[in-house]
C-alpha positions as CSV (number, residue, x, y, z in Angstrom):
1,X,0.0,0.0,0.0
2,X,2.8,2.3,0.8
3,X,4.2,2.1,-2.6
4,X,1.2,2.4,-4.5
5,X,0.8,6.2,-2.7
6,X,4.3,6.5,-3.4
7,X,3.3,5.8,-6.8
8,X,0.3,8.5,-6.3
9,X,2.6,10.9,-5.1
10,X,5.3,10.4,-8.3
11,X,2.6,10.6,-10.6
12,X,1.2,13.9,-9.1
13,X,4.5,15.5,-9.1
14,X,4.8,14.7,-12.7
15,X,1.7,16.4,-13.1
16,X,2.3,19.7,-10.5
17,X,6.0,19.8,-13.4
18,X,3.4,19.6,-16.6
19,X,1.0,22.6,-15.1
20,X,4.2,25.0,-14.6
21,X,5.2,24.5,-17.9
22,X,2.3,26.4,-18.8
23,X,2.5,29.0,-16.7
24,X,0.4,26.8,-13.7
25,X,0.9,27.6,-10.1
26,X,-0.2,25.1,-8.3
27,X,-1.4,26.3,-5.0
28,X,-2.8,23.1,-3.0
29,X,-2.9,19.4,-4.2
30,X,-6.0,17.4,-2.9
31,X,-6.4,13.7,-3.1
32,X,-9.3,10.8,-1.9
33,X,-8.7,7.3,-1.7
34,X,-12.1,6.3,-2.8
35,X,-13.4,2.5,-4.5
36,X,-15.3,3.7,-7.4
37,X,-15.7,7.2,-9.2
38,X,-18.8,9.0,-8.3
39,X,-21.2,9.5,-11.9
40,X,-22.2,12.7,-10.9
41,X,-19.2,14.4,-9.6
42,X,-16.3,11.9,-10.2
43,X,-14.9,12.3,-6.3
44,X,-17.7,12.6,-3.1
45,X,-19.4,15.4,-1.8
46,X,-16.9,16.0,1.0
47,X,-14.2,16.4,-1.5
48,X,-16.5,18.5,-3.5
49,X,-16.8,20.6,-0.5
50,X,-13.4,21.1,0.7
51,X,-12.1,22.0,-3.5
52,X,-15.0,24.8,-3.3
53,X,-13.8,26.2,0.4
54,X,-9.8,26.0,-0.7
55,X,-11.0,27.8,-4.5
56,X,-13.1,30.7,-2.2
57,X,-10.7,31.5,0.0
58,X,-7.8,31.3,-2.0
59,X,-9.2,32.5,-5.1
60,X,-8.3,30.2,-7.5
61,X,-8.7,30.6,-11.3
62,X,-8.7,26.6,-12.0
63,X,-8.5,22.9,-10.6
64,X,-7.1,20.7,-12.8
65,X,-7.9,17.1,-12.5
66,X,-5.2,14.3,-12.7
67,X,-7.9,12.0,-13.7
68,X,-10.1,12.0,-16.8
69,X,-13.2,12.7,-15.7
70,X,-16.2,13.1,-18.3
71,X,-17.6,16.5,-19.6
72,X,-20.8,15.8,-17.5
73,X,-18.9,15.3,-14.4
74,X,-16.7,18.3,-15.4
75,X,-19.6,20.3,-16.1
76,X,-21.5,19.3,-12.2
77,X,-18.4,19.9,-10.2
78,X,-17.9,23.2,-12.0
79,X,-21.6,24.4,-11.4
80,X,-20.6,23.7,-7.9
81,X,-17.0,25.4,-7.0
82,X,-17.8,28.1,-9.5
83,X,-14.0,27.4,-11.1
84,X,-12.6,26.4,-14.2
85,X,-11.8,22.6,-14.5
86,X,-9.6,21.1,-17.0
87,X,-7.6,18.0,-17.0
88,X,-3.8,16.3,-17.1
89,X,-4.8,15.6,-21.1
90,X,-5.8,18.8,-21.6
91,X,-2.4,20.4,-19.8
92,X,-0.4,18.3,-22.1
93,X,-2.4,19.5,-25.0
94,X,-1.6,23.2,-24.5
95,X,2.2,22.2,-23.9
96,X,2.4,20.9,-27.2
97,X,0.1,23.6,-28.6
98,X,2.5,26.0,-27.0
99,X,6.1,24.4,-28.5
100,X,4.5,23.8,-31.6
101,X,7.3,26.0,-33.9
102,X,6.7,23.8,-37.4
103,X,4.0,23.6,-39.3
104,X,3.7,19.8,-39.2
105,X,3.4,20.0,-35.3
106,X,0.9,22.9,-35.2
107,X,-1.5,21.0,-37.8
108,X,-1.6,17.7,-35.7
109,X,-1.7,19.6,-32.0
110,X,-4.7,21.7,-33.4
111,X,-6.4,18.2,-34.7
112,X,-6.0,16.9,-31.4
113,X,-7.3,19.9,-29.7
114,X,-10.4,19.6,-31.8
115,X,-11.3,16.2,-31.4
116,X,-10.6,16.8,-27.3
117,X,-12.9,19.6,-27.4
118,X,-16.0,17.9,-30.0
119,X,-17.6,15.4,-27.1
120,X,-17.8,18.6,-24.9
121,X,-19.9,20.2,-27.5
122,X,-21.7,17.5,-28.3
123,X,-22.8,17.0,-24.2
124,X,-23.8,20.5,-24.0
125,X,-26.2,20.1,-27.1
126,X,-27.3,16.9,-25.3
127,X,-28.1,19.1,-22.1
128,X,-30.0,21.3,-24.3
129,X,-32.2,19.3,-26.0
130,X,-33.9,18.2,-22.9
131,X,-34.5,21.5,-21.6
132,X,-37.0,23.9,-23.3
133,X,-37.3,22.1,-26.7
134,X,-40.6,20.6,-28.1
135,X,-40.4,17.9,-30.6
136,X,-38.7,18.8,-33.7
137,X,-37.4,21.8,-32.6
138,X,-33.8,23.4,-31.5
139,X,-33.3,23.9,-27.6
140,X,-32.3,27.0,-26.6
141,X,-28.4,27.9,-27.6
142,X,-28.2,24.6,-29.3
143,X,-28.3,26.7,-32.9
144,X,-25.4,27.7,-32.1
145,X,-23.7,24.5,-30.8
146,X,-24.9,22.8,-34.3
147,X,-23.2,25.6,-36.1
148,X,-19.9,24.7,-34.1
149,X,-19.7,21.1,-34.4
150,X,-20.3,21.6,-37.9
151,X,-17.3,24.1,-37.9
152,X,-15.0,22.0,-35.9
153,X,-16.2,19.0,-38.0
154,X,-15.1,21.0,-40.9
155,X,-11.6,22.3,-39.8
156,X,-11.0,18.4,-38.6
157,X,-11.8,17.2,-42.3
158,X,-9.2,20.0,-43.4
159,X,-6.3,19.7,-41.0
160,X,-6.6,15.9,-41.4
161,X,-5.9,16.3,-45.4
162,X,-3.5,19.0,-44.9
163,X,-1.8,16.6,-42.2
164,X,-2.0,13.9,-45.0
165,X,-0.2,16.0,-47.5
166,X,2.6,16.7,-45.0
167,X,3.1,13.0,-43.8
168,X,2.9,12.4,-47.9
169,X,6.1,14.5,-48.0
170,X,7.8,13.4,-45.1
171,X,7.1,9.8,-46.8
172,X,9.0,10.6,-49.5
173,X,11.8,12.2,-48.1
174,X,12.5,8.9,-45.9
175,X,11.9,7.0,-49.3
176,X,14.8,8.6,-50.4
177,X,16.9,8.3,-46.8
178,X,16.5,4.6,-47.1
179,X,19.0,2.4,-48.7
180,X,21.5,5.9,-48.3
181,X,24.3,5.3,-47.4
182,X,24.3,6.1,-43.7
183,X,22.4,4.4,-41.2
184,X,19.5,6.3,-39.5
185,X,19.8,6.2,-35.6
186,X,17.0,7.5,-33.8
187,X,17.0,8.9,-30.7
188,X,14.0,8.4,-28.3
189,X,13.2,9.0,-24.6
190,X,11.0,10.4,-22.1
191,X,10.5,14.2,-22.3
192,X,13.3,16.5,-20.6
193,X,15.7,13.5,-20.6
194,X,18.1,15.5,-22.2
195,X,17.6,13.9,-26.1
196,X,18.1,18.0,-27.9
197,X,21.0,18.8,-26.0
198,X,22.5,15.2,-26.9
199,X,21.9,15.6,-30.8
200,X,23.2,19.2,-30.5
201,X,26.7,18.4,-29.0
202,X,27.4,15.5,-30.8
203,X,26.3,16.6,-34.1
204,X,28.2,20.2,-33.1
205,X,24.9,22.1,-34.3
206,X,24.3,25.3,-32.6
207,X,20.8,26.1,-33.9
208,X,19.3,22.9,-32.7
209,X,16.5,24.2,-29.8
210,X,17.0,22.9,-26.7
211,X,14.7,23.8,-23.3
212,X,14.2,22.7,-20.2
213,X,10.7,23.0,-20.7
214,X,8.7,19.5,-21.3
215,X,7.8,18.3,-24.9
216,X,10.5,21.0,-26.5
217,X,10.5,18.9,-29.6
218,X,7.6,17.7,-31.6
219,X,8.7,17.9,-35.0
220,X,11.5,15.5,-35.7
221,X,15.2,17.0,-36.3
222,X,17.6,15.2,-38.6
223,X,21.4,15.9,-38.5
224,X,24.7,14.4,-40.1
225,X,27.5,13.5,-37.2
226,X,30.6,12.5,-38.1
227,X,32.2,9.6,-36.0
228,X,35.8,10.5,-34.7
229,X,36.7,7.1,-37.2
230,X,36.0,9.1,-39.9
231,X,32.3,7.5,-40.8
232,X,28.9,9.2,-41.1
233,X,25.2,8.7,-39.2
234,X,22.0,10.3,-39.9
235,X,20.8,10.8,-35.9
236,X,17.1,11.6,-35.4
237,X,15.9,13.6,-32.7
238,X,11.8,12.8,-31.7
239,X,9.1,13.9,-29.9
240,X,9.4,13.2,-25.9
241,X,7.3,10.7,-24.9
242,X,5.3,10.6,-21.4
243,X,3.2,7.7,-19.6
244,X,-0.4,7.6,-20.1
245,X,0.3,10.0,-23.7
246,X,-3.9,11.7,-24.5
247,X,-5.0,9.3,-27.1
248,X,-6.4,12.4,-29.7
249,X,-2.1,13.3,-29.6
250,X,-1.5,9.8,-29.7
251,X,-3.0,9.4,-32.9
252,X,-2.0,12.9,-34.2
253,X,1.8,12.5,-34.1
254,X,1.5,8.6,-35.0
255,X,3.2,9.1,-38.2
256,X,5.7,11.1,-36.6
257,X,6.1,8.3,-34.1
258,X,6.4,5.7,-36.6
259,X,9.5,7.4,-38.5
260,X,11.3,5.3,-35.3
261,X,10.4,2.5,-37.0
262,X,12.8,3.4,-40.5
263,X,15.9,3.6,-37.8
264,X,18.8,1.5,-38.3
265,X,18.9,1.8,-34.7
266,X,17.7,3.5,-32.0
267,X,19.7,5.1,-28.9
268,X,17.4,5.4,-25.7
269,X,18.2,8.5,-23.6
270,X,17.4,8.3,-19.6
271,X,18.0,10.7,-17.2
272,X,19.6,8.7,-14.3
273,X,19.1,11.7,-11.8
274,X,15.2,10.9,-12.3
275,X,13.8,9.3,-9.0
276,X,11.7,7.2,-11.3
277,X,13.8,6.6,-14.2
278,X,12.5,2.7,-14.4
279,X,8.9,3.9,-14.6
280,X,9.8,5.8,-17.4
281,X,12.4,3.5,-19.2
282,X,9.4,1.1,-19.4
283,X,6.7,3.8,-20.4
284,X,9.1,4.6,-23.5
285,X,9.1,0.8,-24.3
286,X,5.5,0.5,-24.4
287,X,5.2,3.2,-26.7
288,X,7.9,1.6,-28.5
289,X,5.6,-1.6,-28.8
290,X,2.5,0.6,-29.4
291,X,3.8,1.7,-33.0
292,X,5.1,-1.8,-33.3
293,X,9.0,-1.0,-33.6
294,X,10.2,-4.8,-33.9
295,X,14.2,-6.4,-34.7
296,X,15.7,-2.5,-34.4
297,X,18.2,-2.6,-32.3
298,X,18.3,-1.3,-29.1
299,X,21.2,1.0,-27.1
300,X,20.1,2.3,-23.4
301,X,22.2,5.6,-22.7
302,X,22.2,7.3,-18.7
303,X,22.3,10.8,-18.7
304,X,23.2,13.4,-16.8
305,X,25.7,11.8,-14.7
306,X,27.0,14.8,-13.8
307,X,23.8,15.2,-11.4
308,X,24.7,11.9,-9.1
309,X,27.4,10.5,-6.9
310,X,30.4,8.4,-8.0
311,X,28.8,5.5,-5.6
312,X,25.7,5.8,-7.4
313,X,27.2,5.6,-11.2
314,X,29.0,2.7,-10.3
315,X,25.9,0.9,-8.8
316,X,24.0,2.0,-11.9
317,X,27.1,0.2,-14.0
318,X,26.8,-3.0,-12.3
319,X,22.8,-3.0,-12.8
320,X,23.0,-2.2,-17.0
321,X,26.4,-3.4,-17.5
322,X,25.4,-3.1,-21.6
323,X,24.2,0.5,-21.3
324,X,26.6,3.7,-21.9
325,X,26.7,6.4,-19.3
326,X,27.4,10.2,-20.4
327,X,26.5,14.1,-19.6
328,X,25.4,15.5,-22.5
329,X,26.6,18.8,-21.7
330,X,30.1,17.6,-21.8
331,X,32.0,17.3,-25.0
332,X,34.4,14.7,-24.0
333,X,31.5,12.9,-22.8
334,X,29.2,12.7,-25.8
335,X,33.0,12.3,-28.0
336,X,33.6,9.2,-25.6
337,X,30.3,7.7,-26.7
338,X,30.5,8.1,-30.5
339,X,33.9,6.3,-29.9
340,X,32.3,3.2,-27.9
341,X,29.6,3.0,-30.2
342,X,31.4,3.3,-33.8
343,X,33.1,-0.1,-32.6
344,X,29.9,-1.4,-32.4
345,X,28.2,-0.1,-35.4
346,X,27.8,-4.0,-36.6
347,X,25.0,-4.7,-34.3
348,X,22.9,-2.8,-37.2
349,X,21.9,-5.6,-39.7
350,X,23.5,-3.9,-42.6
351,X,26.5,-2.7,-41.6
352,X,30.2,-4.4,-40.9
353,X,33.6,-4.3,-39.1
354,X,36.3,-5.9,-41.5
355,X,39.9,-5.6,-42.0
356,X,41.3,-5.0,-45.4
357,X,44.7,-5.2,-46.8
358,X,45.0,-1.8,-49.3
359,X,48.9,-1.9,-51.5
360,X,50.1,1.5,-51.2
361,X,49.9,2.3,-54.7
362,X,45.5,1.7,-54.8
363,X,45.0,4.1,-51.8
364,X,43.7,6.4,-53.8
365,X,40.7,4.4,-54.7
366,X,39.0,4.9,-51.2
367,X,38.8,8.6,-52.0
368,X,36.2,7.9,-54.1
369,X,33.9,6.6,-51.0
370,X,35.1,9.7,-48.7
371,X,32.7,9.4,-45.5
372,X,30.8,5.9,-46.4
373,X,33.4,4.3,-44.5
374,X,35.2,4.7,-41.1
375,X,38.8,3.8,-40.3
376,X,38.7,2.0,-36.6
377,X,42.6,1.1,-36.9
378,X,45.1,1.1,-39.6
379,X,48.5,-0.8,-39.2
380,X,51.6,-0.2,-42.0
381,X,53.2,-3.6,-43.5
382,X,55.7,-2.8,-46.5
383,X,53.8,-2.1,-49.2
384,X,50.6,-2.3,-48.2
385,X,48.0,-0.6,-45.2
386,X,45.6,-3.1,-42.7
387,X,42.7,-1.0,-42.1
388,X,39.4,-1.9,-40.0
389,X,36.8,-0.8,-41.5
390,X,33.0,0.2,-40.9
391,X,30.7,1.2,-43.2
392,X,27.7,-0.5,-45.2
393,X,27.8,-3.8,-46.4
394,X,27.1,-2.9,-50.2
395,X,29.7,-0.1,-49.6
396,X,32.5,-2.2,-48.4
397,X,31.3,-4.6,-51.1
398,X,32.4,-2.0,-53.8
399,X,35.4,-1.0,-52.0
400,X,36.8,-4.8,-52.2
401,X,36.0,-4.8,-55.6
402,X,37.6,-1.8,-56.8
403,X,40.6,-2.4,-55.1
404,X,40.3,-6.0,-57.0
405,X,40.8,-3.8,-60.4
């Protein structure tokens, strides 16, 4: 029992984090242990009660609810406290409406918005109807509800086209990616675990946005980095992710999700300061298995180590003796990483580590492949060069051959 408020707790605090982000101050937090939700008001009359005496005397401009609660239930409890009620979906909504900087982002958090906001209309024309109207005829006000479902029906059926042209283009774009010659690596994680500042340093890219704010990133940012061994990856940056995601955003920034599933491979970012980085390292995987990312492989990376003890790191090594530990916001940090993992670039299917004996005189022919291929280690024997290479199969394919001429 103790855990599960713990878990109460941790979940609320996550939430108190998500209202400040939109300019939220949250002056109280209020909780019931109770066995089933009320169908009028959602929590008792007590609670009911106590929200409208703490709203009163404090003056509060809104509650926001960590449950979803339904618009009728909304509706009750706000005839009662006389204050504004919205919900965690809705809070996560206006974050992303608020860091939406792309078109593609502002298309899908609008479509979400809408189809949030329809079933409320829809249950005030309900309430209508059965006060005041005779059969066959409008209740009062519910005119104008018909002519705004109508209109939010409307701009649905556009942005949803729009949004369709968009994906369409992103589509082909990644058409064109595929096959390329550098893998795609994907970075994914829960939101604020540091993924932005990660592409920025080890891609060296100054414009790349980075925030401590929550959901920073919607739309997803591709950049070149070059390995210190002299090879070349496409790393994608995506959309945080967050337990319990509202299903209307969910299904908005689906496609966008499912570019993931085009990586090569994917490099999971955790904070390992986060009290509850577990929760959230298995929140991210369910979301992984949600858009059905299956046989990509997998690398877990701790950051911000900077934020906890030696003891601690070395604990956290012993638990995920696979994973790779780094701070972000150090340079020698994220350089150490690209230097583990470019001697390990042959866990992705279609890429190898192979040595190759290159005479003196044909060095010149790997000019012709320039950054398709990475030296690891080069040795000098008489007249020729060892050199352990990575790069693409198909590339290292044509390099054997040309030298073969």
């Amino acid at each position: 029992m103790k855990k599960h408020y713990e878990d109460i707790e941790k979940d609320l605090n996550e939430l108190k984090i998500l209202c400040e982000n939109i300019d939220i101050e949250v002056e109280n937090i209020i909780t019931q242990n109770k066995e089933k939700p009320d169908k009028t008001y959602y929590i008792g009359s007590g609670k009911i009660s106590e929200i409208k005496d703490f709203t009163k005397a404090y003056d509060t401009d809104i509650v926001v609810f960590y449950n979803n609660i339904s618009n009728s239930q909304k509706r009750n409890i706000e005839k009662e406290i006389k204050t504004e009620i919205i919900d965690r979906n809705e809070v996560i909504l206006e974050i992303f409406r608020k860091n939406a900087r792309t078109k593609d982002s502002k298309l899908k958090v609008e479509l979400a918005q809408l189809q949030y906001e329809l079933p409320k209309l829809i249950g005030k024309g309900k309430d209508m109807s059965n006060t005041g109207a005779g059969i066959g005829t409008l209740g009062p006000g519910e005119t104008k509800l018909e002519t705004d479902r109508r209109r939010i029906y409307d701009r649905i059926n556009f942005l949803k086209k729009q949004i369709k042209e968009v994906d369409k283009n992103h589509e082909t774009s990644s058409k064109k990616r595929e096959n390329g010659d550098y893998p795609l690596i994907s970075i994914v994680g829960y939101t604020s675990a540091g993924k932005s500042t990660f592409l920025k340093n080890i891609s060296k890219d100054e414009k790349i946005y980075t925030s401590e704010n929550l959901f920073s990133t919607l739309s997803p940012s591709l950049r070149k980095v070059s390995f210190p061994c002299g090879f070349t990856g496409i790393f994608s940056d995506t959309v945080g992710f967050i337990k319990n995601l509202p299903k209307n955003l969910f299904d908005s920034f689906k496609s966008t999700l499912k570019e993931v599933i085009k990586s090569d491979l994917i490099v999971h970012i955790v904070d390992i300061s986060d009290e509850v980085y577990e929760k959230k390292i298995k929140a991210v995987n369910s979301i992984l298995e949600e858009i059905e990312v299956k046989n990509i492989p997998l690398l877990l990376v701790f950051n911000k180590i900077d934020k906890i003890s030696e003891e601690k790191l070395n604990e956290m090594k012993i638990l995920y003796p696979n994973a790779f530990f780094i701070s972000s916001i150090k340079e020698n940090s994220t350089r150490e990483f690209l230097l583990k993992l470019e001697s390990n670039l042959d866990i992705i299917e279609d890429i190898s580590i192979e040595k190759i004996k290159i005479n003196f005189k044909d060095m010149w022919k790997l000019y012709e492949f320039s950054d398709k291929y990475g030296i690891l280690e080069e040795k000098d024997e008489f007249n020729y060069s060892i050199k352990r290479l990575v790069a693409k199969n198909y590339i290292l394919n044509s390099l054997k051959k040309k030298l073969e001429e």
